[in-house]
KETOR-208815 format. One record per atom (N, C-alpha, C): x, z, y; residue in three letters; atom name; residue number from 1. Coordinates in steps of 0.001 Angstrom, whole numbers, padded with zeros to 6 digits. Atoms other than C-alpha are relative to their C-alpha. Example, Ala and Ser with C-alpha at 12.3 -4.5 7.8 and 13.67 -1.06 7.14 Angstrom:
<atoms>
ATOM     east       up    north  type  atom  seq
ATOM   000890   000000  -001190   ala     N    1
ATOM   012300   007800  -004500   ala    CA    1
ATOM   000900   000000   001200   ala     C    1
ATOM  -000820  -000060  -001190   ser     N    2
ATOM   013670   007140  -001060   ser    CA    2
ATOM  -000770   000730   001090   ser     C    2
</atoms>
This chain:
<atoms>
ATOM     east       up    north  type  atom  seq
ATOM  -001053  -000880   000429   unk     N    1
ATOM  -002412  -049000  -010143   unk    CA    1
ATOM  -000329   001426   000450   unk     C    1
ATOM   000570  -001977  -000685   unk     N    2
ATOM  -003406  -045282  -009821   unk    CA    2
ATOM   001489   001277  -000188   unk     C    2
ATOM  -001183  -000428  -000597   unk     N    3
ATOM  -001044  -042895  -008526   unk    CA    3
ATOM  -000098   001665  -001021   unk     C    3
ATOM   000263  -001428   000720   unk     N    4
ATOM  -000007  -039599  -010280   unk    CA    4
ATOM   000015   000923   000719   unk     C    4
ATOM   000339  -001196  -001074   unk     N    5
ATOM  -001012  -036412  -008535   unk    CA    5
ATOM   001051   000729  -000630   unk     C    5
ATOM  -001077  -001076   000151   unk     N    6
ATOM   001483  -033964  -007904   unk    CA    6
ATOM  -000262   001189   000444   unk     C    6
ATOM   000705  -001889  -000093   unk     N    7
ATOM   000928  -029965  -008267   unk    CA    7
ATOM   000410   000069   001435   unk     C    7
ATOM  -000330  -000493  -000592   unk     N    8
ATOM   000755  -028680  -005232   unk    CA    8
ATOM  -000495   001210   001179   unk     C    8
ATOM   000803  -001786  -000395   unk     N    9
ATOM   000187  -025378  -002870   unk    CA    9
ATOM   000491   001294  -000956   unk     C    9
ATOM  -000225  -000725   000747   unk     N   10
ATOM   000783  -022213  -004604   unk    CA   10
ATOM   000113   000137  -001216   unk     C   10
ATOM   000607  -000112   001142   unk     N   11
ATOM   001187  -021605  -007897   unk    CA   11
ATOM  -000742   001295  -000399   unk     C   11
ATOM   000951  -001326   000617   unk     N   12
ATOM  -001175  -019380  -009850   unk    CA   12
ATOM   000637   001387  -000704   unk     C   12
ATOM  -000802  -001293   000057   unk     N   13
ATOM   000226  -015523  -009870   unk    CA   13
ATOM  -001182   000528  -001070   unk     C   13
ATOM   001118  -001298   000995   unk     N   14
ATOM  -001401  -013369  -013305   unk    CA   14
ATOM  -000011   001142   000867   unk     C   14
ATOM   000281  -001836  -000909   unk     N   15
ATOM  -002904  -010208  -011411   unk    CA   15
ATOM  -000783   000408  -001050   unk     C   15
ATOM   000387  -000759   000714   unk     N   16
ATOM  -004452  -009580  -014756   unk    CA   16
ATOM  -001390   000284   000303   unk     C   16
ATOM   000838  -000302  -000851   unk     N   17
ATOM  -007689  -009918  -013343   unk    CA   17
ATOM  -000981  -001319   000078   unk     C   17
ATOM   000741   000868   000323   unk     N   18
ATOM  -011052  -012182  -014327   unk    CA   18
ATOM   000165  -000540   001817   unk     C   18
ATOM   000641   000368  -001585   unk     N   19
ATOM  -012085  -014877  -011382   unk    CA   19
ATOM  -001387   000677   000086   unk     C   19
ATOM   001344  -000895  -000650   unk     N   20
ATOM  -015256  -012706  -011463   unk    CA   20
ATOM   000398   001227   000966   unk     C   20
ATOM  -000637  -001563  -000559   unk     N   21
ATOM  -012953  -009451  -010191   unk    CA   21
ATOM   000047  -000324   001310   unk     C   21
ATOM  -001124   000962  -000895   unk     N   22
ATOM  -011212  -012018  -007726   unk    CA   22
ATOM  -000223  -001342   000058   unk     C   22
ATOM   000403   001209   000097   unk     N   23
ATOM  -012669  -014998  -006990   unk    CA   23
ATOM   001406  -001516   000784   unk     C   23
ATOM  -001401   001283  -000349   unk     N   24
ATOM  -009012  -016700  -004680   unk    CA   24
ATOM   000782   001148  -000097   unk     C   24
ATOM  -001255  -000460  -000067   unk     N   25
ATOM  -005939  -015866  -004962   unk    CA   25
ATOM   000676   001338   000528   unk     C   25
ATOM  -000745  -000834  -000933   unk     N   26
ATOM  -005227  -013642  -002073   unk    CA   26
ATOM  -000810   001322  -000520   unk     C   26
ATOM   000796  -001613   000695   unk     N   27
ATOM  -008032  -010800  -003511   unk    CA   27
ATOM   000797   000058  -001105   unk     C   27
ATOM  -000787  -000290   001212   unk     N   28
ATOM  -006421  -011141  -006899   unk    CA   28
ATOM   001542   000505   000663   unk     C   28
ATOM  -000886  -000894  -000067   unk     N   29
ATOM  -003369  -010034  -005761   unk    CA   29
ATOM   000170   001323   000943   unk     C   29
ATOM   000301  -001576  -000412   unk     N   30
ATOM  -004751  -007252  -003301   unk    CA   30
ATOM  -000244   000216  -000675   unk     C   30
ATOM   000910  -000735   000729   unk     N   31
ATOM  -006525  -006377  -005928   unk    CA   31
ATOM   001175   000996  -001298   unk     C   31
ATOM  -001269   000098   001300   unk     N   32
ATOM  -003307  -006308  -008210   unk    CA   32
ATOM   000595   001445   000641   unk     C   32
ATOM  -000654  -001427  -001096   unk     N   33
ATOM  -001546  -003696  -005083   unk    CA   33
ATOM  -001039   000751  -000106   unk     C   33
ATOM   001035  -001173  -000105   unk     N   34
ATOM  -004443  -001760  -004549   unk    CA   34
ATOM   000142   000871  -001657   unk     C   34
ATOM   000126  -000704   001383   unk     N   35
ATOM  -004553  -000834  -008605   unk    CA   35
ATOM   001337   001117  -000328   unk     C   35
ATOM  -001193  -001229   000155   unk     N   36
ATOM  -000868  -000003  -008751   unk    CA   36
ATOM   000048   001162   001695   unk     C   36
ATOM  -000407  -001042  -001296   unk     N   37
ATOM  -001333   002028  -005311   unk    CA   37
ATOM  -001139   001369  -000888   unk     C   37
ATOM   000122  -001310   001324   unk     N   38
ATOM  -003997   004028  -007912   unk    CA   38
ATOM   000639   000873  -000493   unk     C   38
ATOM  -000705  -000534   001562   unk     N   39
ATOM  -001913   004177  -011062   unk    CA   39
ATOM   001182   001005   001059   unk     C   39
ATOM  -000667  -001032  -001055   unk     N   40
ATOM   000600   005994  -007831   unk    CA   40
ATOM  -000496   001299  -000337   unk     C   40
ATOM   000497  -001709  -000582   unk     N   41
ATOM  -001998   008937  -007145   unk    CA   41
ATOM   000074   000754  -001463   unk     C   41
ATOM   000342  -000782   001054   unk     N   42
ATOM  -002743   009044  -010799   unk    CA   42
ATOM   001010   001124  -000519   unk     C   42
ATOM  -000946  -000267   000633   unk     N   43
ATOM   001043   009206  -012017   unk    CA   43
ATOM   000299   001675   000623   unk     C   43
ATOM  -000381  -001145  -000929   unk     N   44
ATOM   001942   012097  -009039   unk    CA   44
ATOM  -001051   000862   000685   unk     C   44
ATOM   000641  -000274  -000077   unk     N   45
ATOM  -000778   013476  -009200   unk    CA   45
ATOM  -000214   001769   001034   unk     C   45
ATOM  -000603  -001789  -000285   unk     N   46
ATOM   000363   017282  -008784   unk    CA   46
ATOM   000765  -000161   001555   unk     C   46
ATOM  -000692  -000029  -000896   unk     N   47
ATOM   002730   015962  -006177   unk    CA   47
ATOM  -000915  -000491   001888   unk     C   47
ATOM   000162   000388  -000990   unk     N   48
ATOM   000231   014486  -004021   unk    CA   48
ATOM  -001858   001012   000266   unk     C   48
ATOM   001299  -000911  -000439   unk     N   49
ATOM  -002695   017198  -002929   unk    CA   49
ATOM  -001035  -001022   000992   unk     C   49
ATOM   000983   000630  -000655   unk     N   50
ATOM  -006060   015884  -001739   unk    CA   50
ATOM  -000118  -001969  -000148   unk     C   50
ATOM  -000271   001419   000517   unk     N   51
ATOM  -005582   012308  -003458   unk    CA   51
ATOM  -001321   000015   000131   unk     C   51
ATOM   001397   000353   000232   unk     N   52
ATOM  -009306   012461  -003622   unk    CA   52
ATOM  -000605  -000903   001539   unk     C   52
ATOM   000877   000550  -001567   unk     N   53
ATOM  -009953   011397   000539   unk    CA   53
ATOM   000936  -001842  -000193   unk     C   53
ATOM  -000136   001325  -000066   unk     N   54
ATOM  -007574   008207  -000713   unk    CA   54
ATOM  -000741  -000734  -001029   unk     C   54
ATOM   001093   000517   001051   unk     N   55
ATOM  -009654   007365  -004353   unk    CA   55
ATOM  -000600   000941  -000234   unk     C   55
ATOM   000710  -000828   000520   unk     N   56
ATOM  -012042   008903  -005743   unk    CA   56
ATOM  -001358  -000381  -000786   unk     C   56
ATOM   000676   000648   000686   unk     N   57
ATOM  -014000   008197  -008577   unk    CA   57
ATOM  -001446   000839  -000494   unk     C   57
ATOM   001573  -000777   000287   unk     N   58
ATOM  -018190   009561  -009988   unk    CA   58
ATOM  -000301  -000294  -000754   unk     C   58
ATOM   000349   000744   001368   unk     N   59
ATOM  -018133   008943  -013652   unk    CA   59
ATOM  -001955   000064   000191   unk     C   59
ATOM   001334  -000519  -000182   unk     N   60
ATOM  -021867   010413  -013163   unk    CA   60
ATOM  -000859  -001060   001082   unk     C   60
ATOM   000905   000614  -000151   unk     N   61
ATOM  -023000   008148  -010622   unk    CA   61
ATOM   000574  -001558  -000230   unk     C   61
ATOM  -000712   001607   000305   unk     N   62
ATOM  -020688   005071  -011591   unk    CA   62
ATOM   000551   000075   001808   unk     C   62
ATOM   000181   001056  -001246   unk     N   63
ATOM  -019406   004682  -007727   unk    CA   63
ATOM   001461   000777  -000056   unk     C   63
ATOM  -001444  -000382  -000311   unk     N   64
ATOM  -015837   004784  -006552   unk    CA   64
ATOM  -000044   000163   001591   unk     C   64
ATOM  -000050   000090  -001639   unk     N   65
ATOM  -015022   005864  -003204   unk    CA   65
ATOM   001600  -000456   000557   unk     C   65
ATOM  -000887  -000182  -000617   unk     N   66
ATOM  -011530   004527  -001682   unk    CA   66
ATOM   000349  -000630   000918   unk     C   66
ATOM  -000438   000365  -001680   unk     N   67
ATOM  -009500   003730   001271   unk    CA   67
ATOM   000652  -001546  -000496   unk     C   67
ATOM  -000908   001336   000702   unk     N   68
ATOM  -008301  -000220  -000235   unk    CA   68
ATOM   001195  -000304   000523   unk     C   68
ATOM  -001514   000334  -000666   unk     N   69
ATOM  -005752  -000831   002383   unk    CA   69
ATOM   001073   000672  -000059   unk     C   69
ATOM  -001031  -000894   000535   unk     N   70
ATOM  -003979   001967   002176   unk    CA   70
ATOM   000701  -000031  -001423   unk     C   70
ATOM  -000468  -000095   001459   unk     N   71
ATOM  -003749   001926  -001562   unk    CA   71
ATOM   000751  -001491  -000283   unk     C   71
ATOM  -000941   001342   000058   unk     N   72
ATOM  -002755  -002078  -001223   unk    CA   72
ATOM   001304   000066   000632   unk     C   72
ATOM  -001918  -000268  -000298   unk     N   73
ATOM   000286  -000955   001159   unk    CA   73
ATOM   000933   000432  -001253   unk     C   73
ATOM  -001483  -000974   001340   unk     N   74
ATOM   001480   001835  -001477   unk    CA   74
ATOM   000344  -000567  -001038   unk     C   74
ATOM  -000179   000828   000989   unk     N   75
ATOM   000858  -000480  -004147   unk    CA   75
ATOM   001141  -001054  -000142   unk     C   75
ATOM  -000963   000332  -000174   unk     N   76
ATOM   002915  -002828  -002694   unk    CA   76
ATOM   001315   000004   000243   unk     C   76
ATOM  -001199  -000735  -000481   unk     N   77
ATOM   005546  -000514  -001515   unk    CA   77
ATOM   000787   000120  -001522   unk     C   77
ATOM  -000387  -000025   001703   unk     N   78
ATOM   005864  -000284  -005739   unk    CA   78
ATOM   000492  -001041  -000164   unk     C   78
ATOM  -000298   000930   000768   unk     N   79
ATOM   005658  -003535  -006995   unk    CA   79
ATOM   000944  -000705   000662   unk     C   79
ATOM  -000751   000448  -000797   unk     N   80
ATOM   006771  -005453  -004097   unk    CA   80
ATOM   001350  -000132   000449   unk     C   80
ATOM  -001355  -000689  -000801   unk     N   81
ATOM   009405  -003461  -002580   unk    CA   81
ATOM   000640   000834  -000655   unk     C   81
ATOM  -001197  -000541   000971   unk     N   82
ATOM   010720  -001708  -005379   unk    CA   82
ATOM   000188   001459   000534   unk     C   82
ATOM  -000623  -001112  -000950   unk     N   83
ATOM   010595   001525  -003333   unk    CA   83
ATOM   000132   001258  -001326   unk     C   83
ATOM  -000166  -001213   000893   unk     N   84
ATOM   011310   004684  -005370   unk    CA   84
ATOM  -001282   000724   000250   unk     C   84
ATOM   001315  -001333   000503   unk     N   85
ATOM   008374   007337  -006450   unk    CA   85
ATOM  -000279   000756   001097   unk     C   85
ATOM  -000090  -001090  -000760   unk     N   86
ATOM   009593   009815  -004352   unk    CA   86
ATOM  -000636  -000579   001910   unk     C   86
ATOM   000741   000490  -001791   unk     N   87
ATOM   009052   007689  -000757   unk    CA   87
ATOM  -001521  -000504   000133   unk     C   87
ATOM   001650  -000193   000291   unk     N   88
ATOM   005829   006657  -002071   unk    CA   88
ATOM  -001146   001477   000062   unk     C   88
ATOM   000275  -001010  -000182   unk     N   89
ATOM   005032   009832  -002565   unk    CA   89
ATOM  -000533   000620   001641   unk     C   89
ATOM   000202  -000452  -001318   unk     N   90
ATOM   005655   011130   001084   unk    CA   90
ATOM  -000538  -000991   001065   unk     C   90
ATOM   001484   000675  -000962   unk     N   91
ATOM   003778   008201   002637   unk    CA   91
ATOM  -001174   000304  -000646   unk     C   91
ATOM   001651  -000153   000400   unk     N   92
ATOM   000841   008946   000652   unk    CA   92
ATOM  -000372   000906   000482   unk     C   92
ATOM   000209  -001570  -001152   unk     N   93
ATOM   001025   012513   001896   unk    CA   93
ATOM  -000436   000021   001571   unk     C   93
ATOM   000357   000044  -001462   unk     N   94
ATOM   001286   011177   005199   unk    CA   94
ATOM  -001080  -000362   000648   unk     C   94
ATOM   001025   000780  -000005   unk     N   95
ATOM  -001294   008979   004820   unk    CA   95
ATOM  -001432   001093   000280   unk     C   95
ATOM   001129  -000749   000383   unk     N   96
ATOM  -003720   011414   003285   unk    CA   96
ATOM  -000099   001239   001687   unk     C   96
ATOM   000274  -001015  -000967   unk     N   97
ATOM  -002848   014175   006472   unk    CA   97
ATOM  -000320  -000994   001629   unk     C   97
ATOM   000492   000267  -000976   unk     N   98
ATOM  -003238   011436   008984   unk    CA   98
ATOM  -001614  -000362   000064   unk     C   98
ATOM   001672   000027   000014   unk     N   99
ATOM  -006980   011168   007465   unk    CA   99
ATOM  -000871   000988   000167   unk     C   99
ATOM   000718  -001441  -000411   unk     N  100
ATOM  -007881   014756   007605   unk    CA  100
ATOM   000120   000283   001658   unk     C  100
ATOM   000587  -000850  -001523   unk     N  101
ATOM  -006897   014823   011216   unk    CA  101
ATOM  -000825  -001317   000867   unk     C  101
ATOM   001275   000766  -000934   unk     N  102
ATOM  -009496   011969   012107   unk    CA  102
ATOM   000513  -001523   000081   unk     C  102
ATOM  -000633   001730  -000042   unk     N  103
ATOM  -007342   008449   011885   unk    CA  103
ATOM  -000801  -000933  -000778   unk     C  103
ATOM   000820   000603   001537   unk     N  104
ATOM  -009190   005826   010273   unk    CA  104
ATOM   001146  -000811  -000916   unk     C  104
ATOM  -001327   000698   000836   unk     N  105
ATOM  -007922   003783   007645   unk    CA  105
ATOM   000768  -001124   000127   unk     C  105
ATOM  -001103   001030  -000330   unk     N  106
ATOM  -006798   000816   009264   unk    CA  106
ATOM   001120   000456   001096   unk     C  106
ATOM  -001752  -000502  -000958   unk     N  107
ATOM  -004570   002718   011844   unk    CA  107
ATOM   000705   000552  -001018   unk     C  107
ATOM  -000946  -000424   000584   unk     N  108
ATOM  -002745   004308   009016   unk    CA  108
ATOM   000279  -000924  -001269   unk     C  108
ATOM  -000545   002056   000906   unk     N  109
ATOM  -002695   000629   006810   unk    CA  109
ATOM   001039  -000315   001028   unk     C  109
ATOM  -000711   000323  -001209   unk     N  110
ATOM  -001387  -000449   009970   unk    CA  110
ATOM   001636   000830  -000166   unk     C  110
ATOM  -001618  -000755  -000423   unk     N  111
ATOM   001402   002329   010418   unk    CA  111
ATOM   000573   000175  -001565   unk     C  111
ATOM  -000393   000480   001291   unk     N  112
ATOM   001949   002064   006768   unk    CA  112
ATOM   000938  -001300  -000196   unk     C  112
ATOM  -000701   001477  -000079   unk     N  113
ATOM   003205  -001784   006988   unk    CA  113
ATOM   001223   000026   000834   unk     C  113
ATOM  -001037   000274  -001499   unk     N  114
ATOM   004809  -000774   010378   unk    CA  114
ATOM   001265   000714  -000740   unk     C  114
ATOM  -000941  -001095   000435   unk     N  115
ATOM   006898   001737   007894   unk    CA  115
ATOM   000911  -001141  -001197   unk     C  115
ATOM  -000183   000950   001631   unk     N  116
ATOM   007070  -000751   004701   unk    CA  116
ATOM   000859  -001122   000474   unk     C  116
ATOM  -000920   001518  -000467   unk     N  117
ATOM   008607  -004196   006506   unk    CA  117
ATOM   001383   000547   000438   unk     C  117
ATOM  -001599  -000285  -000497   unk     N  118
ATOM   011307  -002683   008548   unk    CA  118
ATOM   000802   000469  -001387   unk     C  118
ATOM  -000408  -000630   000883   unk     N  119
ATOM   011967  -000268   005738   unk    CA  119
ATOM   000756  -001151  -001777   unk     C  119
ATOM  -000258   001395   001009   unk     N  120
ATOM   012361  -003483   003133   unk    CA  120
ATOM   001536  -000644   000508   unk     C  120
ATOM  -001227   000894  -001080   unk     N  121
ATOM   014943  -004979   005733   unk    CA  121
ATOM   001208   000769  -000026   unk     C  121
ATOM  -001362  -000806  -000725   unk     N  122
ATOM   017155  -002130   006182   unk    CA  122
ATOM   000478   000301  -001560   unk     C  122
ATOM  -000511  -000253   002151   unk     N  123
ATOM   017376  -001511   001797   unk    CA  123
ATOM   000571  -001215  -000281   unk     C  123
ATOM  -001016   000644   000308   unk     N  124
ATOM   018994  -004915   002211   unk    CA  124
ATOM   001407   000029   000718   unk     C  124
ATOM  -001215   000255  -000849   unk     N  125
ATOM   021230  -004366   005296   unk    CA  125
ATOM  -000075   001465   000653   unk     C  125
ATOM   000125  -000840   000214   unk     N  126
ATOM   022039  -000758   004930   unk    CA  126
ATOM   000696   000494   001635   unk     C  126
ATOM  -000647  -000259  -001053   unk     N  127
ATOM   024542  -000889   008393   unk    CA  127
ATOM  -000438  -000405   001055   unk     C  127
ATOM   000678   000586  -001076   unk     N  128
ATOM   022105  -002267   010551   unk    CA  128
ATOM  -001072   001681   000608   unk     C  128
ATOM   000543  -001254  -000234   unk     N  129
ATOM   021182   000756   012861   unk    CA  129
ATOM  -001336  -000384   000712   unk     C  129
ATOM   001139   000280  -000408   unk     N  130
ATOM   018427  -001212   014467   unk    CA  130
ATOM  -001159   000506  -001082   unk     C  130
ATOM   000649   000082   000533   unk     N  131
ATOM   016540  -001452   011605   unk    CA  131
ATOM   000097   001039  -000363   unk     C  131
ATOM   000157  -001256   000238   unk     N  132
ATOM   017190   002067   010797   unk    CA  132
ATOM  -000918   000961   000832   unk     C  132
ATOM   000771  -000588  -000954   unk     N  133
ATOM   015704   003031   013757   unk    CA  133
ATOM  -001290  -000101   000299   unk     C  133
ATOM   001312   000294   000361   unk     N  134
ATOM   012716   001090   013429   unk    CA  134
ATOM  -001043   000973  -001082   unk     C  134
ATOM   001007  -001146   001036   unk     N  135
ATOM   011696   002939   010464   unk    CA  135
ATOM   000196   001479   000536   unk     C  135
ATOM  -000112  -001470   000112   unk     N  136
ATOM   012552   006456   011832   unk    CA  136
ATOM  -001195   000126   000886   unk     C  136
ATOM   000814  -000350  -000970   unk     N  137
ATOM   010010   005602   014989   unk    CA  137
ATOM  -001324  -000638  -000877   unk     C  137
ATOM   001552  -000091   000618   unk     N  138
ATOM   007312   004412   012283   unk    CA  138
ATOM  -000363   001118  -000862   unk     C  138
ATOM   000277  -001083   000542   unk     N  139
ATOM   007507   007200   010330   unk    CA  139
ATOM  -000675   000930   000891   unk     C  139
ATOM   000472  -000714  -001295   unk     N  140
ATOM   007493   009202   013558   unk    CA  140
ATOM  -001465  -000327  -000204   unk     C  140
ATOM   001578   000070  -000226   unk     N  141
ATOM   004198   007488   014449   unk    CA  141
ATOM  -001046   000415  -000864   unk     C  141
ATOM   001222  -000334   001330   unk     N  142
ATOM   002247   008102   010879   unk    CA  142
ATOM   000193   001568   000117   unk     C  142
ATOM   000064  -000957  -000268   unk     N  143
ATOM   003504   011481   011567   unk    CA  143
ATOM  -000814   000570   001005   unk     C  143
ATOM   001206  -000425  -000937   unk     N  144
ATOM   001804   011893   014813   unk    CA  144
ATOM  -001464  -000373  -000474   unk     C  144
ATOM   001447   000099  -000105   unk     N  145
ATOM  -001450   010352   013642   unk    CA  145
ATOM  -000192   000948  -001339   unk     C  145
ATOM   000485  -001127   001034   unk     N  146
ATOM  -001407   013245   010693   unk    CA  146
ATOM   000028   001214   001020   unk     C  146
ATOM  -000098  -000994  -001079   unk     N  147
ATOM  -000788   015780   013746   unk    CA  147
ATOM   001341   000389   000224   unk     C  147
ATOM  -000892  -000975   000152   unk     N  148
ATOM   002272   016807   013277   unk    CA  148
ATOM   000781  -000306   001389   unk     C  148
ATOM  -000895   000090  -001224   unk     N  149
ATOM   004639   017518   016711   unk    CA  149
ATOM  -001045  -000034   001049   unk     C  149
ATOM   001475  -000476  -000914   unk     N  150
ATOM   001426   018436   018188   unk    CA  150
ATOM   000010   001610   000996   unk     C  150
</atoms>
């Protein structure tokens, strides 16, 4: 008597995206954030100066240069988290000035997330001053590692 197998583990998320791009799961959908953390710099383009130290592309020699993690936070801060344009915006800014003053890119992935989770928590529970506070001292921090209060 043979037994019927039952689906199980994740199911399969479209990221729009061959298994050659993305060979498991978890790249296909960085890969999915990272693109819309792009289509970000592309859209606000004007709004966000020096987008080039987060992508940056060389039709001429074919090579892309960017920061992935970063662009997978903001990306996610979109799709994910639903965040509005405008706060995207001013983390990318932040992002981009904590790279000119010498941060690499996983301390400001890092303080990125540290900004993005709380910040998720408190857009459901708007009277919770903890969680308000959380995000004011991660912001803070991405602020200091761009210089600012220096």
């Amino acid at each position: 008597m043979e037994q019927e197998k039952r689906g199980r583990g994740r199911p399969k998320i479209d990221a729009h995206l061959t298994e050659v791009g993305a060979p498991s799961r978890r790249q296909a959908i960085n890969a999915m954030y990272m693109f819309e953390g792009v289509h970000l710099l592309s859209v606000a383009a004007t709004d966000i100066p020096d987008s080039h130290l987060l992508y940056q592309s060389d039709d001429a020699t074919m090579t892309v240069k960017s920061k992935n993690g970063i662009l997978e936070q903001l990306g996610r801060m979109i799709e994910q988290d639903h965040f509005s344009e405008e706060d995207c915006v001013y983390i990318a800014n932040l992002a981009i000035a904590a790279l000119k003053n010498g941060s690499t890119s996983r301390d400001v992935e890092k303080a990125i997330r540290a900004i993005r989770l709380p910040m998720k928590e408190y857009y459901k529970d708007m009277d919770d001053l903890s969680l308000k506070y959380r995000v004011g001292t991660a912001i803070v921090e991405l602020q200091k590692l761009g210089g600012a209060n220096e």
